[in-house]
Biopython code that builds the backbone (N, CA, C, O; Angstrom):
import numpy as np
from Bio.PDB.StructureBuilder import StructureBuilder

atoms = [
    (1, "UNK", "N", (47.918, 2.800, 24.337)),
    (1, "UNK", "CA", (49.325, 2.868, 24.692)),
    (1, "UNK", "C", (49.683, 4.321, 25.010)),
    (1, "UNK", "O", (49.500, 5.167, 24.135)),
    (2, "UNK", "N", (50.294, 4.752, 26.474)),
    (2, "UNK", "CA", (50.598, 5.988, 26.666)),
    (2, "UNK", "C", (52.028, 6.784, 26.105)),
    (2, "UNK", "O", (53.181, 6.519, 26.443)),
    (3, "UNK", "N", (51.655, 7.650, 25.317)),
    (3, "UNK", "CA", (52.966, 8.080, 24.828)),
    (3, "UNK", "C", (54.102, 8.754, 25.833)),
    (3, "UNK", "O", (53.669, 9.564, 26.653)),
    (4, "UNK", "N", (55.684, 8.447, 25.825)),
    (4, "UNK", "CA", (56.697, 8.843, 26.497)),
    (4, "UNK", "C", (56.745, 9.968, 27.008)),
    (4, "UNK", "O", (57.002, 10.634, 26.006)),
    (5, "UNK", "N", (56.680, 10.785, 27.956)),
    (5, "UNK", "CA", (56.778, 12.120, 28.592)),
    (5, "UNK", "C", (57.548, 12.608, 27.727)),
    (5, "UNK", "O", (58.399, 11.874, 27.223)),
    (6, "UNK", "N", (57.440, 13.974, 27.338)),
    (6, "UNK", "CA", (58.549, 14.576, 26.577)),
    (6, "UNK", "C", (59.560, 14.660, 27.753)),
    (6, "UNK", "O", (59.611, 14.352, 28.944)),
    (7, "UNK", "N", (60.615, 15.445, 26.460)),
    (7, "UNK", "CA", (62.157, 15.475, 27.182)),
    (7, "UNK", "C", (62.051, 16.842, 28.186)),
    (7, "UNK", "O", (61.556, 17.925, 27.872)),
    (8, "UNK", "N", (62.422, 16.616, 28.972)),
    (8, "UNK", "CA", (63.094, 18.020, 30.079)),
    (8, "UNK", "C", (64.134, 18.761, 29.628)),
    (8, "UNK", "O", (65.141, 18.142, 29.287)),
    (9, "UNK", "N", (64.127, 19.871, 29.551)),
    (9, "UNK", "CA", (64.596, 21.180, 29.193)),
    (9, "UNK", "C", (65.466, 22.230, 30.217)),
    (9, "UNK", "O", (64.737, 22.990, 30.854)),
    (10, "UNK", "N", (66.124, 22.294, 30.325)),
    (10, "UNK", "CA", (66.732, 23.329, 31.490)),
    (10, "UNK", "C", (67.189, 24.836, 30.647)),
    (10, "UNK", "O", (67.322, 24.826, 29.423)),
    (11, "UNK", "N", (67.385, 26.004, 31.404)),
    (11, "UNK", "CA", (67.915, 26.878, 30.815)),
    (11, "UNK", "C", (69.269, 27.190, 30.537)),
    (11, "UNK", "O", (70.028, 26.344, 31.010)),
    (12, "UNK", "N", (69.974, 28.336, 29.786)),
    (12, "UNK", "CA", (71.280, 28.102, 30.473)),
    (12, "UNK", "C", (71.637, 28.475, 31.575)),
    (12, "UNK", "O", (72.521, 27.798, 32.099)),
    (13, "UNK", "N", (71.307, 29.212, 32.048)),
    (13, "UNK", "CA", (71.391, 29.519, 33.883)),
    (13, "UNK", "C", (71.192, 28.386, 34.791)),
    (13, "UNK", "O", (71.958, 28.251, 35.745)),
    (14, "UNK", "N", (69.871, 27.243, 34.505)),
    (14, "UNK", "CA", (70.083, 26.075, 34.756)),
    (14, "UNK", "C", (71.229, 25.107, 35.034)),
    (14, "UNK", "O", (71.697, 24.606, 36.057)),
    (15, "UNK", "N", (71.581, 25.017, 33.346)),
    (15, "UNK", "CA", (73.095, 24.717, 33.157)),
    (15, "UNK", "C", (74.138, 25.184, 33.919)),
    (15, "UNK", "O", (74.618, 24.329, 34.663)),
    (16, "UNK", "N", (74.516, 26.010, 33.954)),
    (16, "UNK", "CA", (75.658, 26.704, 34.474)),
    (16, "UNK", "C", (75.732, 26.444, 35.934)),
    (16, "UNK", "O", (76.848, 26.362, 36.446)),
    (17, "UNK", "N", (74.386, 26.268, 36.850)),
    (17, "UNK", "CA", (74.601, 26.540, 38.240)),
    (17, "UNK", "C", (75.117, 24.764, 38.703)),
    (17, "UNK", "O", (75.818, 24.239, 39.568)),
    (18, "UNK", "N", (74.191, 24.277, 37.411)),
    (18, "UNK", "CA", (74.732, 22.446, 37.664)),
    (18, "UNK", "C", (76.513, 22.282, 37.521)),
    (18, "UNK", "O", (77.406, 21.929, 38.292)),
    (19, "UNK", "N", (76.453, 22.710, 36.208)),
    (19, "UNK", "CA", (78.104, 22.659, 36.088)),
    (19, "UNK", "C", (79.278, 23.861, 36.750)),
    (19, "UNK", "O", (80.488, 23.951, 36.543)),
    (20, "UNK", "N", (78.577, 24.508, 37.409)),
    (20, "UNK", "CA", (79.632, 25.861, 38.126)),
    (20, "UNK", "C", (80.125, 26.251, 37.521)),
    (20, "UNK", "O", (81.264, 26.590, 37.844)),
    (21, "UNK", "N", (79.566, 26.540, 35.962)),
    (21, "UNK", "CA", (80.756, 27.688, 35.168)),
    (21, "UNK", "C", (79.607, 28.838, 35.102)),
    (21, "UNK", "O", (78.699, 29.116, 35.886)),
    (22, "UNK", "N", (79.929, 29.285, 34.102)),
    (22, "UNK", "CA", (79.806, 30.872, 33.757)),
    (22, "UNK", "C", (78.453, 30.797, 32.399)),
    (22, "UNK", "O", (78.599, 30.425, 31.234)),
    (23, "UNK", "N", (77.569, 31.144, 32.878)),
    (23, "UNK", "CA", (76.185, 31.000, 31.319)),
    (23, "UNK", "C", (77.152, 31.328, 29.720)),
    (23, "UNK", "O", (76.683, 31.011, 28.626)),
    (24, "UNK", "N", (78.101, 31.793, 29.830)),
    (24, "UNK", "CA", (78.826, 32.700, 28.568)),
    (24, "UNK", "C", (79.234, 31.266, 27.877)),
    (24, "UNK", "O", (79.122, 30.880, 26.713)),
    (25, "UNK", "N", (79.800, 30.568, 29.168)),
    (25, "UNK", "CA", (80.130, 28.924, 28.406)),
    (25, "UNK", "C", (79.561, 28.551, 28.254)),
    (25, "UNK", "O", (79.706, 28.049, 27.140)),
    (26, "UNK", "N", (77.939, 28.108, 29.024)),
    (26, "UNK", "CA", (76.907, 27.190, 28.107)),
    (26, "UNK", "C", (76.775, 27.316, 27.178)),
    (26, "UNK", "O", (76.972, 26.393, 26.387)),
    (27, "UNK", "N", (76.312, 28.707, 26.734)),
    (27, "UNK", "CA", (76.064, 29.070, 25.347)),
    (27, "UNK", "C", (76.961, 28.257, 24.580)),
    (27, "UNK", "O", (76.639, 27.185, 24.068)),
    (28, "UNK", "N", (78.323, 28.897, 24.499)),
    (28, "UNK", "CA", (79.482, 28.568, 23.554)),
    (28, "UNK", "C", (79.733, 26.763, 23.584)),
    (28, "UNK", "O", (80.021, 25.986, 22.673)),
    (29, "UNK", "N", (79.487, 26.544, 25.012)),
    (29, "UNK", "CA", (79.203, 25.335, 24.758)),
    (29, "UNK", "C", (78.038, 24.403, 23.298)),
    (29, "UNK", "O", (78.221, 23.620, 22.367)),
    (30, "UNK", "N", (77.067, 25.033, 23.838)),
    (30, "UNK", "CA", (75.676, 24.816, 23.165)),
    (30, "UNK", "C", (75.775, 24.949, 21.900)),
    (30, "UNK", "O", (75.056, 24.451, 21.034)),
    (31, "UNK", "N", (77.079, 25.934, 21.733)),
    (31, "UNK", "CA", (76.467, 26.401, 20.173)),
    (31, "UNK", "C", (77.802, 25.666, 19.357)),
    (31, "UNK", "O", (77.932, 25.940, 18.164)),
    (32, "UNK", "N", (78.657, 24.857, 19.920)),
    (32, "UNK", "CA", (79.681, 24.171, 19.175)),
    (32, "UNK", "C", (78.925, 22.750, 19.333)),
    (32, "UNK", "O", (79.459, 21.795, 18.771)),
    (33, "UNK", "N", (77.920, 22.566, 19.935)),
    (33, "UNK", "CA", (76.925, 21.245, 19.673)),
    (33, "UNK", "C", (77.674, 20.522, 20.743)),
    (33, "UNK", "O", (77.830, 19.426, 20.206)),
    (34, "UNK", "N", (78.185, 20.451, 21.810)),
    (34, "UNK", "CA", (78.909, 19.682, 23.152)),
    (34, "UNK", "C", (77.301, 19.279, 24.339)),
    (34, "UNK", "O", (77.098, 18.805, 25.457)),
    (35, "UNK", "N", (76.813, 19.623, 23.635)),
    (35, "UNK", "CA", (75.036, 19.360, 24.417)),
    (35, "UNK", "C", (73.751, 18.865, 22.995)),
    (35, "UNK", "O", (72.940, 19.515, 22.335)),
    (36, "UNK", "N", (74.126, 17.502, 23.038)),
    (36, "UNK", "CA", (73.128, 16.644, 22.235)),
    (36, "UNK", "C", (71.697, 17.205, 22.514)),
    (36, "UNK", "O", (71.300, 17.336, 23.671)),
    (37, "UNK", "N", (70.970, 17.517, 21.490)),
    (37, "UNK", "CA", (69.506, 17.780, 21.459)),
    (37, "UNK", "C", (69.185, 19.631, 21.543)),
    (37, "UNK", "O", (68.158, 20.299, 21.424)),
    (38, "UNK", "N", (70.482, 19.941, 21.779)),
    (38, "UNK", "CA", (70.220, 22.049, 22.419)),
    (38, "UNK", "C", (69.330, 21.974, 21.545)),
    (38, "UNK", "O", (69.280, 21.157, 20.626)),
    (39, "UNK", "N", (68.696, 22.693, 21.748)),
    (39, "UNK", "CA", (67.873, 23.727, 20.454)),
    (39, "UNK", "C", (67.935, 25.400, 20.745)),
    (39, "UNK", "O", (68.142, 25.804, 21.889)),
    (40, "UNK", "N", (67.777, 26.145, 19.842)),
    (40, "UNK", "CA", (67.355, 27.637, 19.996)),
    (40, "UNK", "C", (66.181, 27.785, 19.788)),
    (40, "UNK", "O", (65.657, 27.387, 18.748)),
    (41, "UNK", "N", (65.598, 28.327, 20.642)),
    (41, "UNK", "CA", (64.155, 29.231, 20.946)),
    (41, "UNK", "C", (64.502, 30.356, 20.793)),
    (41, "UNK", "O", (65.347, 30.852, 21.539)),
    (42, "UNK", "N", (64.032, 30.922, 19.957)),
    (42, "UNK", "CA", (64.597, 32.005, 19.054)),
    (42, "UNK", "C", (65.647, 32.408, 19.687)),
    (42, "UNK", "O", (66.611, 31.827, 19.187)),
    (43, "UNK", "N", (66.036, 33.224, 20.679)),
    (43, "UNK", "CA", (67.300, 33.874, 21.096)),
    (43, "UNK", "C", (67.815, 32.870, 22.010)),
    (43, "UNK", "O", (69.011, 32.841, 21.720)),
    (44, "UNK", "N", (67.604, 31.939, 23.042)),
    (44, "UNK", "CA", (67.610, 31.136, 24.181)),
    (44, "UNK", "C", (67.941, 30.198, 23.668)),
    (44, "UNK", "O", (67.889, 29.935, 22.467)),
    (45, "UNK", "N", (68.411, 29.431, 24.720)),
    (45, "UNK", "CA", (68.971, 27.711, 24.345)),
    (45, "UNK", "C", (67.975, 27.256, 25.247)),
    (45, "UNK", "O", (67.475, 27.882, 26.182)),
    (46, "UNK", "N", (67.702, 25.909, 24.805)),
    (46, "UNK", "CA", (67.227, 24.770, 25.650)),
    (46, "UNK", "C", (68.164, 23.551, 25.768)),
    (46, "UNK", "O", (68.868, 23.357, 24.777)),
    (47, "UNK", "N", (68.286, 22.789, 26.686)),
    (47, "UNK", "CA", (69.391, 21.747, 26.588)),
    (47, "UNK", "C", (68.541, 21.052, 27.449)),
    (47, "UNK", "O", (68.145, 21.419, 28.555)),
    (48, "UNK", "N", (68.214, 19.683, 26.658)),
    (48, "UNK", "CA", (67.737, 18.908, 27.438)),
    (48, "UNK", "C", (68.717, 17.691, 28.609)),
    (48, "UNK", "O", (69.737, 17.029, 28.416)),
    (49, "UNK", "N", (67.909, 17.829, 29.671)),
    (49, "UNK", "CA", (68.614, 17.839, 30.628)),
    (49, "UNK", "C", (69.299, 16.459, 30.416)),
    (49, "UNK", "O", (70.352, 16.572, 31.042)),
    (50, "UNK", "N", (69.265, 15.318, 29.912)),
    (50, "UNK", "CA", (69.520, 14.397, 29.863)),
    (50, "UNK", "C", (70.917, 14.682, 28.924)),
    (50, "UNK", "O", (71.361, 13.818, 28.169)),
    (51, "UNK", "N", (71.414, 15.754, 29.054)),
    (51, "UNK", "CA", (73.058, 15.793, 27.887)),
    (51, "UNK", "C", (73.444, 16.721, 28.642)),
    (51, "UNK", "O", (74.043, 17.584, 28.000)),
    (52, "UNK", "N", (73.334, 17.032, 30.230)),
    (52, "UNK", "CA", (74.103, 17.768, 30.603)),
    (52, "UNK", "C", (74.865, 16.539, 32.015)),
    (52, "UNK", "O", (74.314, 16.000, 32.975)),
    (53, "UNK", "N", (76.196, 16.497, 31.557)),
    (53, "UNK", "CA", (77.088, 15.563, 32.819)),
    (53, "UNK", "C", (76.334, 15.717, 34.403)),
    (53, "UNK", "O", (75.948, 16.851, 34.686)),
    (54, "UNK", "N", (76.219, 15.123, 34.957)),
    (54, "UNK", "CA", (76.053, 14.905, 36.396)),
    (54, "UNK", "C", (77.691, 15.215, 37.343)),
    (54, "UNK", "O", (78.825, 14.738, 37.383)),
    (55, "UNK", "N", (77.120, 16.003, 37.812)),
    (55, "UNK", "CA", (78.206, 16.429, 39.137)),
    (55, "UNK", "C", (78.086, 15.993, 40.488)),
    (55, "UNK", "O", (76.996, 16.063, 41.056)),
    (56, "UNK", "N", (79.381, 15.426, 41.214)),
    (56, "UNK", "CA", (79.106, 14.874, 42.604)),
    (56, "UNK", "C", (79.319, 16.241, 43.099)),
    (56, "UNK", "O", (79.496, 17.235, 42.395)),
    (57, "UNK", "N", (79.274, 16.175, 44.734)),
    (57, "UNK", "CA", (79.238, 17.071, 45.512)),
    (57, "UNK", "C", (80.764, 18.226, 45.648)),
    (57, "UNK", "O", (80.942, 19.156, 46.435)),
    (58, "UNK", "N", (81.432, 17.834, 44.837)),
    (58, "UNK", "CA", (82.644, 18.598, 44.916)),
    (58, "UNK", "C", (82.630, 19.390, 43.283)),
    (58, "UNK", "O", (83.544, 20.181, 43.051)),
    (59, "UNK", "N", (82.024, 19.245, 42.668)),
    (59, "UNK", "CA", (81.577, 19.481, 41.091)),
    (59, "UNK", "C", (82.545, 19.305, 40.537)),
    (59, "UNK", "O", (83.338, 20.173, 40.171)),
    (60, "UNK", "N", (82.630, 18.086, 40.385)),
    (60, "UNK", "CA", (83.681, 17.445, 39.400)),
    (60, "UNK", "C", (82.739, 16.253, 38.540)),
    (60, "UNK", "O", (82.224, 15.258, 39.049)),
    (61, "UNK", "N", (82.682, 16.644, 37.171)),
    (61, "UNK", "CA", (81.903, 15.946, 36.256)),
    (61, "UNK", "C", (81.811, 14.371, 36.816)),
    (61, "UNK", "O", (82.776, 14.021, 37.495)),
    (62, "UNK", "N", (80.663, 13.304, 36.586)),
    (62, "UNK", "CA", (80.875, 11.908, 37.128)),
    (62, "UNK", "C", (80.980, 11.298, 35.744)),
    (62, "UNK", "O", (80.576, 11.870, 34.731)),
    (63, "UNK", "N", (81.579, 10.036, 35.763)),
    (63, "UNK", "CA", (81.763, 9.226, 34.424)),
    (63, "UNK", "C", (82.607, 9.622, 33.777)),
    (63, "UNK", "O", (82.864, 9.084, 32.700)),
]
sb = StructureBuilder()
sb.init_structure("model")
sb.init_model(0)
sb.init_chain("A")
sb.init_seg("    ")
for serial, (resi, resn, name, xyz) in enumerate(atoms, 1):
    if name == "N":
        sb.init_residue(resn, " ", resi, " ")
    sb.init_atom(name, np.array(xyz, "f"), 0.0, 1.0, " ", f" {name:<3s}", serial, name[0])
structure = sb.get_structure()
């Protein structure tokens, strides 16, 4: 039985360019827990990509 791909990871710069804000908010985002799964790598966030909203073409959050 093949085990599940791990989860995908983005940075916060990642983050930020998806959601058009500012990396200063991911963080603060990240670190009030508004991104299920973040973790810290020692100084860095990881946010797996599957807890960051999807944006249509005008970047306005979908759902």
């Amino acid at each position: 039985m093949a085990s599940p791909p791990p989860p995908e990871f983005w940075t916060v710069a990642e983050v930020a360019a998806q959601l058009r804000v500012h990396p200063v908010t991911v963080r603060r985002l990240a670190a009030a827990g508004q991104f299920a799964g973040a973790v810290k790598v020692g100084r860095q966030w990881r946010i797996p990509a599957g807890s960051v909203p999807a944006t249509n073409a005008t970047g306005v959050a979908d759902g």
